[in-house]
LOTORVEX-166287 format. One record per residue: x, y, z of N, C-alpha, C, CB in turn; residue in three letters; residue number from 1. Coordinates in Angstrom, 2 decimals. Last residue first. Glycine has a CB too. Layout:
N
+---------+---------+---------+---------+---------+---------+---------+---------+---------+---------+---------+---------+-----+-----+
|      nx |      ny |      nz |     cax |     cay |     caz |      cx |      cy |      cz |     cbx |     cby |     cbz |   r |   k |
+---------+---------+---------+---------+---------+---------+---------+---------+---------+---------+---------+---------+-----+-----+
|       X |       Y |       Z |       X |       Y |       Z |       X |       Y |       Z |       X |       Y |       Z | ALA | NUM |
...
+---------+---------+---------+---------+---------+---------+---------+---------+---------+---------+---------+---------+-----+-----+
% end
This chain:
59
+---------+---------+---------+---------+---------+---------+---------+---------+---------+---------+---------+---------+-----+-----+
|      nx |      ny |      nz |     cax |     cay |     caz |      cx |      cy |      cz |     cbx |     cby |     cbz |   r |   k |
+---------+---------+---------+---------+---------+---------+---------+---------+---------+---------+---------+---------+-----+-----+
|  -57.18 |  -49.70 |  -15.36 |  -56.73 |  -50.64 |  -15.19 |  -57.13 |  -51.60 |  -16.30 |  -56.97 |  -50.90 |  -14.01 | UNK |  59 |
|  -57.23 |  -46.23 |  -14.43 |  -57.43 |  -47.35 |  -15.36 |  -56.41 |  -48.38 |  -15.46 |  -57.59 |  -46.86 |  -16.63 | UNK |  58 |
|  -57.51 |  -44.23 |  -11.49 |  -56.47 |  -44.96 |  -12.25 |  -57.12 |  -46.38 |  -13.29 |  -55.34 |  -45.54 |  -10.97 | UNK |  57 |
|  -59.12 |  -43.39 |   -9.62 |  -59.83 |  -43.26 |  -10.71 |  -58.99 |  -43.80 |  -11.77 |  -60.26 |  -41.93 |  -10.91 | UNK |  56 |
|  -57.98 |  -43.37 |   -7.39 |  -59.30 |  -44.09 |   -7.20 |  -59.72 |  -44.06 |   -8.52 |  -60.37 |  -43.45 |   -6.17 | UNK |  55 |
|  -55.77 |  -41.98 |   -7.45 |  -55.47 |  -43.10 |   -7.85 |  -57.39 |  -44.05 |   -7.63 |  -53.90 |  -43.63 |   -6.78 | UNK |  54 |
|  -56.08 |  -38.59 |   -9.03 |  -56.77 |  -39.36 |   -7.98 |  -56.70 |  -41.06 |   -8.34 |  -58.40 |  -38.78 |   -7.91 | UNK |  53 |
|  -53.45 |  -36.10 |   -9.64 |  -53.72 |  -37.64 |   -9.51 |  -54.64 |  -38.02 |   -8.38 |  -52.38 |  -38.42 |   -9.29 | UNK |  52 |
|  -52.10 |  -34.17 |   -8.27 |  -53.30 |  -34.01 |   -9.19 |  -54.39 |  -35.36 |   -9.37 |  -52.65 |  -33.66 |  -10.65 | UNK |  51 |
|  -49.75 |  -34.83 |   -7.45 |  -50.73 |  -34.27 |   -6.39 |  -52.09 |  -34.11 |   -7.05 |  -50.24 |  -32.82 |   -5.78 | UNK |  50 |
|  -48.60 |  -36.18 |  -10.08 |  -48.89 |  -37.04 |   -9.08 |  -49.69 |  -36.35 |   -7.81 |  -47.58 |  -37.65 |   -8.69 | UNK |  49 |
|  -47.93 |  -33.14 |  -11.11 |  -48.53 |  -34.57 |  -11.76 |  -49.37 |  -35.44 |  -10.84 |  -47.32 |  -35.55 |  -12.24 | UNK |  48 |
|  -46.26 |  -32.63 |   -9.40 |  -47.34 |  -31.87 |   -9.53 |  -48.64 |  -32.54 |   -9.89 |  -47.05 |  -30.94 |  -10.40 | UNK |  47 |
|  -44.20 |  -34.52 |   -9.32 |  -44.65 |  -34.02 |   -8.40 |  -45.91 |  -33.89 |   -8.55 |  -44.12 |  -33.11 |   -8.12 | UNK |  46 |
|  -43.28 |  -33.68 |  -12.03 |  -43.84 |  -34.83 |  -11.46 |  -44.57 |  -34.80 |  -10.51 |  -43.12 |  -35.57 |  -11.15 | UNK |  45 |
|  -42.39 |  -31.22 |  -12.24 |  -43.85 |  -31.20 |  -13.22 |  -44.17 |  -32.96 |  -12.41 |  -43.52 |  -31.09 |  -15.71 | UNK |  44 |
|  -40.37 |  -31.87 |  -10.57 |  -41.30 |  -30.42 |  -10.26 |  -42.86 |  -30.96 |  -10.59 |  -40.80 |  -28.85 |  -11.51 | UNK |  43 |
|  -38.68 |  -32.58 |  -11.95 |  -39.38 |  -32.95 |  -10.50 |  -40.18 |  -32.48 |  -10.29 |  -38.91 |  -32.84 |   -9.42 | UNK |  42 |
|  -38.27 |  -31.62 |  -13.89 |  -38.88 |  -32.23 |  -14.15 |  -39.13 |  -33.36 |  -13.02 |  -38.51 |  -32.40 |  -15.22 | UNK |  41 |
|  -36.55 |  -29.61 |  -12.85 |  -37.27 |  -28.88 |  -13.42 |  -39.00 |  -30.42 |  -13.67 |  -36.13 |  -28.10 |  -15.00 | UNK |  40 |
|  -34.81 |  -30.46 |   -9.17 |  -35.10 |  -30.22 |  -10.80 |  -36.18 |  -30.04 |  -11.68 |  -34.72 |  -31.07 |  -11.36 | UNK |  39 |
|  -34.61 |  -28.11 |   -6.54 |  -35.38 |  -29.20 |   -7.54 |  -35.19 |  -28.88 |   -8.70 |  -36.83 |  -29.37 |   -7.46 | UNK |  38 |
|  -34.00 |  -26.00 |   -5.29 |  -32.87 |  -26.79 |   -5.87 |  -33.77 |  -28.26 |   -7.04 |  -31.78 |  -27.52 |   -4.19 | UNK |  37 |
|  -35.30 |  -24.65 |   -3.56 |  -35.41 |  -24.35 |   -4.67 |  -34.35 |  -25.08 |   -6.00 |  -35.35 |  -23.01 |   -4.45 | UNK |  36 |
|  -33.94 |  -26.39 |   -0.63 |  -34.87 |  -25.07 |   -1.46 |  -34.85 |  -24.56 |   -2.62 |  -34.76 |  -23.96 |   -1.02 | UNK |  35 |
|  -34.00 |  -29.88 |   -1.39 |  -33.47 |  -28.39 |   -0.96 |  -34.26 |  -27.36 |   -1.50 |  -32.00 |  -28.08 |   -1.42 | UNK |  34 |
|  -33.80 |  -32.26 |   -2.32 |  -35.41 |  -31.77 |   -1.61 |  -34.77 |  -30.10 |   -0.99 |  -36.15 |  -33.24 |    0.20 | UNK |  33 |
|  -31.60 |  -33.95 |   -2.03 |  -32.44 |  -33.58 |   -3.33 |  -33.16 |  -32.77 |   -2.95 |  -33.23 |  -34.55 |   -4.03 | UNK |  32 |
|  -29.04 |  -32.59 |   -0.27 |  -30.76 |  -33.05 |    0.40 |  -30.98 |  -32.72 |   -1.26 |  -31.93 |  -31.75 |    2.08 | UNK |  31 |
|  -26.43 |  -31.75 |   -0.39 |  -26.76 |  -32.73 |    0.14 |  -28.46 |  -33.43 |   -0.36 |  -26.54 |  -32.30 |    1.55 | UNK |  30 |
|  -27.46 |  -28.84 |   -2.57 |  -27.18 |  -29.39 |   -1.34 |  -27.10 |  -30.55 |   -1.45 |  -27.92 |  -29.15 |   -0.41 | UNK |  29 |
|  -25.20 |  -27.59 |   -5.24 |  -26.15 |  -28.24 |   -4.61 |  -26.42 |  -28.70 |   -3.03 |  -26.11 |  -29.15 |   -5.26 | UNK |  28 |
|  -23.22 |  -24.42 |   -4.37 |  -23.27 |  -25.88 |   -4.87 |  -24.92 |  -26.31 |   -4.49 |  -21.95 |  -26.96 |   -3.97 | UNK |  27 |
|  -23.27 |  -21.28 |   -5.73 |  -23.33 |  -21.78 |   -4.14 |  -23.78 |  -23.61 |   -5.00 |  -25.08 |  -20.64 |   -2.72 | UNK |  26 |
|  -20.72 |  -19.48 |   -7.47 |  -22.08 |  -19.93 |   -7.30 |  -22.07 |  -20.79 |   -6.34 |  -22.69 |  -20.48 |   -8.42 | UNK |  25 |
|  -18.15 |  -19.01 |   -7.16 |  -18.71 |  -18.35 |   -6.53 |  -20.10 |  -18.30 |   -6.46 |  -18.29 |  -17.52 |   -6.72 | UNK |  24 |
|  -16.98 |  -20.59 |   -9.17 |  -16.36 |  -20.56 |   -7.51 |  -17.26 |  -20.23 |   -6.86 |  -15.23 |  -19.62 |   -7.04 | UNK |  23 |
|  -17.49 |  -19.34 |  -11.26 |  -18.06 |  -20.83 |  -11.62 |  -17.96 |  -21.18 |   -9.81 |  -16.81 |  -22.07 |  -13.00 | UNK |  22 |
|  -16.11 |  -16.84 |  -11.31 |  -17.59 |  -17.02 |  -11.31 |  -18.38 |  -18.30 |  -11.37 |  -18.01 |  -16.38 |  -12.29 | UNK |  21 |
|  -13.69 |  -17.67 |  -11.76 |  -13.93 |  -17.43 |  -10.40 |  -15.50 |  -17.14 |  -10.08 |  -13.03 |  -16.24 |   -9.99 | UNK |  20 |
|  -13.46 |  -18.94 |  -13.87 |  -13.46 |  -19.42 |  -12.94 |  -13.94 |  -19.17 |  -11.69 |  -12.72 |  -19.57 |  -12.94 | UNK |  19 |
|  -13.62 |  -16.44 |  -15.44 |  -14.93 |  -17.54 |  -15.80 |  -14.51 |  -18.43 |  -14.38 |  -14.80 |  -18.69 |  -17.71 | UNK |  18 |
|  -11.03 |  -15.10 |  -14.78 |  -12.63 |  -14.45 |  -14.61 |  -13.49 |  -15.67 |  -14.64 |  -13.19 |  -13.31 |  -15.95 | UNK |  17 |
|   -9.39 |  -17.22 |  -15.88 |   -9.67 |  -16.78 |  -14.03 |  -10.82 |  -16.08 |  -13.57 |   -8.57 |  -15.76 |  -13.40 | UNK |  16 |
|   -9.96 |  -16.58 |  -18.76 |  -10.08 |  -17.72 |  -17.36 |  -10.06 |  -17.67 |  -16.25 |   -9.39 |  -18.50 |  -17.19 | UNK |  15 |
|   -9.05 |  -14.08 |  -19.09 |  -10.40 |  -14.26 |  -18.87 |  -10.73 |  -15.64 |  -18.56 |  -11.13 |  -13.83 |  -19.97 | UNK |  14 |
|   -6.19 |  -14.11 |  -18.34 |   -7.53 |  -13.58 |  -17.52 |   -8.81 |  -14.21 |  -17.72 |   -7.84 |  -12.16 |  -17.83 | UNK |  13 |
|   -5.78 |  -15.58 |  -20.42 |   -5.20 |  -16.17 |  -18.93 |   -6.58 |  -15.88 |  -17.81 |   -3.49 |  -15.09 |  -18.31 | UNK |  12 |
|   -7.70 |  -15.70 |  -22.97 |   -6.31 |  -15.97 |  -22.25 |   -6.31 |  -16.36 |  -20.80 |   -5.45 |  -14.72 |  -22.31 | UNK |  11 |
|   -9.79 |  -18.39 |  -25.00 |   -9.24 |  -17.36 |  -24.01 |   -8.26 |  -17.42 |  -23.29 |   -9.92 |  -17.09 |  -23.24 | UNK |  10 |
|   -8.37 |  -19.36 |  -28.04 |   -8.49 |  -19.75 |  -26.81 |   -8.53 |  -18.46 |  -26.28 |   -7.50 |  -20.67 |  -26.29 | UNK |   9 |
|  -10.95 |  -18.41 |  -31.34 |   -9.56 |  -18.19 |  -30.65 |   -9.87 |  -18.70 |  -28.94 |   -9.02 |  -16.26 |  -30.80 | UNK |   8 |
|  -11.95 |  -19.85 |  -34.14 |  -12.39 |  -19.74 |  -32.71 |  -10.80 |  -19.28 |  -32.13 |  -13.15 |  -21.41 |  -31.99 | UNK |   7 |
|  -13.58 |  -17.97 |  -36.80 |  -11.85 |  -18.78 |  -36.27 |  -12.19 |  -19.02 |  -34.85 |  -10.09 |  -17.57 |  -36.33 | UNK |   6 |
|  -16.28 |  -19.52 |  -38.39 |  -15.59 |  -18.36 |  -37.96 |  -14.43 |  -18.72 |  -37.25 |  -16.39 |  -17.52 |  -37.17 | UNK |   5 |
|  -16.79 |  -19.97 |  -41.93 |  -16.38 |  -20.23 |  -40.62 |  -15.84 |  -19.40 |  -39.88 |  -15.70 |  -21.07 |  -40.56 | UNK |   4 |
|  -19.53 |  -19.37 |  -44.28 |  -17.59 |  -18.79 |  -44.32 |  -17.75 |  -19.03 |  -42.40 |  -17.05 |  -16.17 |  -45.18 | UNK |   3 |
|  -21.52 |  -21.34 |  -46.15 |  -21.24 |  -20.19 |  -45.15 |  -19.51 |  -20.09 |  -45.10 |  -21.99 |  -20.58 |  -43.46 | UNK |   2 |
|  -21.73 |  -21.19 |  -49.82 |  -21.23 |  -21.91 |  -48.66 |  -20.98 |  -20.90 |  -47.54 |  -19.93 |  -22.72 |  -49.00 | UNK |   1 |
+---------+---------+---------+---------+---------+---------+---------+---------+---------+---------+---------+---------+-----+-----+
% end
């Protein structure tokens, strides 16, 4: 049987550390369509769909 490991809470500091690095990343914009802010599987849609010739779509 594996052997568990103890989880201990971080203290004070190192919360304020993790916080202040969570502060200091820059938010989403407003605009889905921001620079480099797209999501990953916008992306592959997108791409998807510029590839796409709907003249050739099965029906």
């Amino acid at each position: 049987m594996a052997k568990r490991t103890r989880l201990t809470a971080p203290s004070a500091a190192e919360l304020s550390e993790l916080e202040a690095g969570f502060a200091a990343k820059p938010s989403a914009p407003a605009s889905p369509r921001g620079p480099g802010m797209m999501p990953p599987i916008a992306q592959v849609a997108a791409d998807a769909a510029a590839r796409t010739d709907p003249r050739r779509a099965r029906h």
